[in-house]
C-alpha positions as CSV (number, residue, x, y, z in Angstrom):
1,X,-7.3,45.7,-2.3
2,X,-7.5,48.9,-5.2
3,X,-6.0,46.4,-7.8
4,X,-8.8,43.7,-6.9
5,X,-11.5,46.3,-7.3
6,X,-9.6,47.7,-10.7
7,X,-9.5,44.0,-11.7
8,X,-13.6,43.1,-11.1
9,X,-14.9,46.5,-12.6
10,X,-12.3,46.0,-16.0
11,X,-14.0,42.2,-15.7
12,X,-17.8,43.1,-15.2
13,X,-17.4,45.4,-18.6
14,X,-15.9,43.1,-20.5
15,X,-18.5,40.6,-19.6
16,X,-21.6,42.7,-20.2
17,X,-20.0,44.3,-23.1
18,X,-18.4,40.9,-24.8
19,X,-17.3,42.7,-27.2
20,X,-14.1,43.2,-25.3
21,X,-13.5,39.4,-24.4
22,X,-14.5,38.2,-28.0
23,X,-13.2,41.4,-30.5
24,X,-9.4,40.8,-28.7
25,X,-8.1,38.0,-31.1
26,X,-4.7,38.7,-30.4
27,X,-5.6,37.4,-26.5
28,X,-7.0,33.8,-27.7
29,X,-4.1,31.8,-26.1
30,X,-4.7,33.9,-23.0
31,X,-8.5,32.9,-22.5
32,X,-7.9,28.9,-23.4
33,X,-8.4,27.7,-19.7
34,X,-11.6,29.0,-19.8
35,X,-13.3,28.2,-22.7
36,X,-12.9,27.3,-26.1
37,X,-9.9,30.2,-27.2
38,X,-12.6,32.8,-28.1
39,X,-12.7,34.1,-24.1
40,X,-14.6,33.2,-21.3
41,X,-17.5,30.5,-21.6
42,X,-21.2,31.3,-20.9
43,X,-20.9,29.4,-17.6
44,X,-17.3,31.6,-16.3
45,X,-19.5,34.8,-17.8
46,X,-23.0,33.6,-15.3
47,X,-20.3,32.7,-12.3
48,X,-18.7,36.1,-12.7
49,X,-22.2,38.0,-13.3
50,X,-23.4,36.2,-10.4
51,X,-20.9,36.9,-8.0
52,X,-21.1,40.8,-8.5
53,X,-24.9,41.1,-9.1
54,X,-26.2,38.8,-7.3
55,X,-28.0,37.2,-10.1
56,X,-31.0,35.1,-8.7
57,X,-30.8,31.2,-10.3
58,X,-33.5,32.3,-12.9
59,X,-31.8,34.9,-14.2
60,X,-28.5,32.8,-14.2
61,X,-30.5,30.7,-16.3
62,X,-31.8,33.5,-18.9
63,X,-28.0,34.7,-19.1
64,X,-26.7,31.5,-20.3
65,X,-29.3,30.9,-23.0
66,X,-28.7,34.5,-24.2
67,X,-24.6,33.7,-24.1
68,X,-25.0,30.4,-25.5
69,X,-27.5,31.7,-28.4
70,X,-25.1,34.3,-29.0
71,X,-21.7,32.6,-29.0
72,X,-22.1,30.9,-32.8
73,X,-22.6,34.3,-33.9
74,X,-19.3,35.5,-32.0
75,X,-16.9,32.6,-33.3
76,X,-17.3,33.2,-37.2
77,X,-16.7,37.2,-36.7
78,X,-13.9,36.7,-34.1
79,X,-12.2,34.2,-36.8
80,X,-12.7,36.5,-39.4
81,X,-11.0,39.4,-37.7
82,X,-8.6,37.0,-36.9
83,X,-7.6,36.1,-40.0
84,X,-8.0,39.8,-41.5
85,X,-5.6,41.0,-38.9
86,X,-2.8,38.4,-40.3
87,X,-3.4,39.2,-43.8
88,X,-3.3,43.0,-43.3
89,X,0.2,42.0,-41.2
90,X,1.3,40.8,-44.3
91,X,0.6,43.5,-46.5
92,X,2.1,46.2,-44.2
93,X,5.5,43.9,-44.0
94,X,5.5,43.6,-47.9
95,X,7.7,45.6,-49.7
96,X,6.0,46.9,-52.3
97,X,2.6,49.1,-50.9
98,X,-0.3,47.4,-52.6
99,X,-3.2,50.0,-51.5
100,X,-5.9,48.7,-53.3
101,X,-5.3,45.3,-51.4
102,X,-4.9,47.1,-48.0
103,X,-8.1,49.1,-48.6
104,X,-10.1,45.4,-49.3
105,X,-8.4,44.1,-45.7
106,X,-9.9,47.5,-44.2
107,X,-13.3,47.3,-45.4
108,X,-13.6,43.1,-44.7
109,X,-12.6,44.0,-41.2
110,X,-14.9,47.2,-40.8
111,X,-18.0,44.8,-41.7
112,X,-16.7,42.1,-38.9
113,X,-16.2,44.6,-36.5
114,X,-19.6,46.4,-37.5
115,X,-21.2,42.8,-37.0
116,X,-20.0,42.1,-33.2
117,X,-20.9,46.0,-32.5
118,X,-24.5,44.8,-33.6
119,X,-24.4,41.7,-32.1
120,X,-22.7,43.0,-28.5
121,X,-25.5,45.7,-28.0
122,X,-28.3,42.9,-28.5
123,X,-26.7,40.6,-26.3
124,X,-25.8,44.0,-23.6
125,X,-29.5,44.5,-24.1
126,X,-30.6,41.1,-23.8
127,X,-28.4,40.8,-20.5
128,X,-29.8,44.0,-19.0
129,X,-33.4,43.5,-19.6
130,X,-33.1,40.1,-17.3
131,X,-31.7,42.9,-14.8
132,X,-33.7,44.7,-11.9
133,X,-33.1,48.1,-11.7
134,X,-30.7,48.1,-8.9
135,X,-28.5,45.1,-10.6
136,X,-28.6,47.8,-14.0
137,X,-27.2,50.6,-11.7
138,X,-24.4,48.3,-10.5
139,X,-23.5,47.0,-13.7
140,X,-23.6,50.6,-15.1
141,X,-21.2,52.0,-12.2
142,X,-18.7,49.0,-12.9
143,X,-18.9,49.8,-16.3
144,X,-18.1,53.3,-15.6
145,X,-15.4,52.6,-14.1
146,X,-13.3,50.4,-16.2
147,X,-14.1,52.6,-19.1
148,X,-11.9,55.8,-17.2
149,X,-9.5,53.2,-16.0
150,X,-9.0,52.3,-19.9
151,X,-9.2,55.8,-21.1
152,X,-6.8,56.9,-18.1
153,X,-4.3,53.9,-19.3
154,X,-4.5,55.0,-23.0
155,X,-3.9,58.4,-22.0
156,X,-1.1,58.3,-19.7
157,X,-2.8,59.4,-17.0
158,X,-2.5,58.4,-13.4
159,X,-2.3,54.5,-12.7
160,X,-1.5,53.8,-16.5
161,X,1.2,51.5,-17.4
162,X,4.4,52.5,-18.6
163,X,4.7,53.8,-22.4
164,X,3.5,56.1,-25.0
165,X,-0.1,54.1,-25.9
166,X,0.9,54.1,-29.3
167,X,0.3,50.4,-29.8
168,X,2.7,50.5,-32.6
């Protein structure tokens, strides 16, 4: 039962965030069974908003145009960090340092990553004006939540997986 509620409030965040579900390009091949490799799909974001808000069938409707007006600007940005986390793979497995080329990678993928910040608090935004106040305070608490779960998991702290968080 506690790892069903860890598992909707780490879900509810990601969804109202996006950021989360569409920044993550290493976890593509994980989200393919629900939409096109780039996470969830507008309709598994509604069904999932719906289910822990309550969402009334007008605002299930709002949320999809804002996800689906949204999502072209995702793909290109996603793909970009994509491809900018391969090529700065390659340059910290070459054998020769080249920092000049490594400090090009950085800054490409600061601008991609400054982009879906941008574009993840207008869609948040968008999402939680469609909200009434009490469906804003629930999304709020569940996002509460999973952000100390994460920071407890980075940390070591109790109910964090095994390891040092390095990510090295």
């Amino acid at each position: 039962m506690q790892w069903n509620r860890i598992t909707k409030a780490v879900s509810i965040a990601a969804i109202v965030s996006l950021v989360g579900v569409f920044a993550v390009s290493q976890a593509v091949g994980r989200h393919r069974r629900m939409g096109d490799g780039f996470g969830p799909s507008p309709e598994h974001i509604v069904t999932f908003m719906t289910d822990k808000l309550d969402l009334t069938d007008a605002q299930q409707a709002q949320a999809k145009q804002i996800l689906d007006k949204e999502k072209p600007n995702f793909q290109p940005l996603v793909q970009q960090l994509a491809a900018g986390h391969k090529q700065m793979r390659a340059l910290e497995e070459n054998a020769t340092f080249n920092e000049a080329a490594v400090r090009a990678a950085a800054t490409q993928q600061v601008q991609a990553i400054t982009e879906l910040i941008v574009t993840k608090a207008r869609v948040k935004s968008e999402l939680f004006a469609i909200l009434t106040t009490d469906q804003r305070a629930k999304a709020t608490t569940l996002m509460n939540r999973h952000e100390d779960h994460m920071m407890r998991h980075m940390h070591g702290g109790p109910g964090s997986a095994p390891g040092d968080g390095s990510g090295i």
